[in-house]
C-alpha angles and dihedrals in degrees: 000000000000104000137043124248084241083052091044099037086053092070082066095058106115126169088227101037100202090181134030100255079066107053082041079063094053104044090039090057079051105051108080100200101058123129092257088160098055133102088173120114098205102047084045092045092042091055100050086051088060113032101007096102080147095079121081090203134353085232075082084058102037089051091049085050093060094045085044088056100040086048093056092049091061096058 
């Protein structure tokens, strides 16, 4: 893999988020403290548990992981 999934969830960010890959984006560019380093699902995912309120649910997460990782194969 070549980006990170901070890199790679960062294409989502959108002013006006219209699905929830999208406002993950966003809250993910404003929390600090996120893993921006990481391309591990489980240090990103383990995080999230713990500090990521912002997600109504980690199927969000779960569903961004898959794209993340289709998107790296086809590098």
């Amino acid at each position: 893999m070549s980006k990170t999934f901070y890199h790679f969830l960062m294409k989502y960010r959108h002013p006006a988020p219209k699905d929830e890959i999208s406002k993950f984006a966003n809250h993910a560019y404003n929390d600090h403290s996120f893993p921006k380093t990481s391309m591990e699902y489980h240090e990103v995912s383990s995080y999230l548990e713990l500090n990521g309120h912002y997600l109504d649910s980690m199927t969000i997460f779960d569903e961004a992981w898959q794209l993340y990782l289709l998107s790296e194969i086809k590098l």
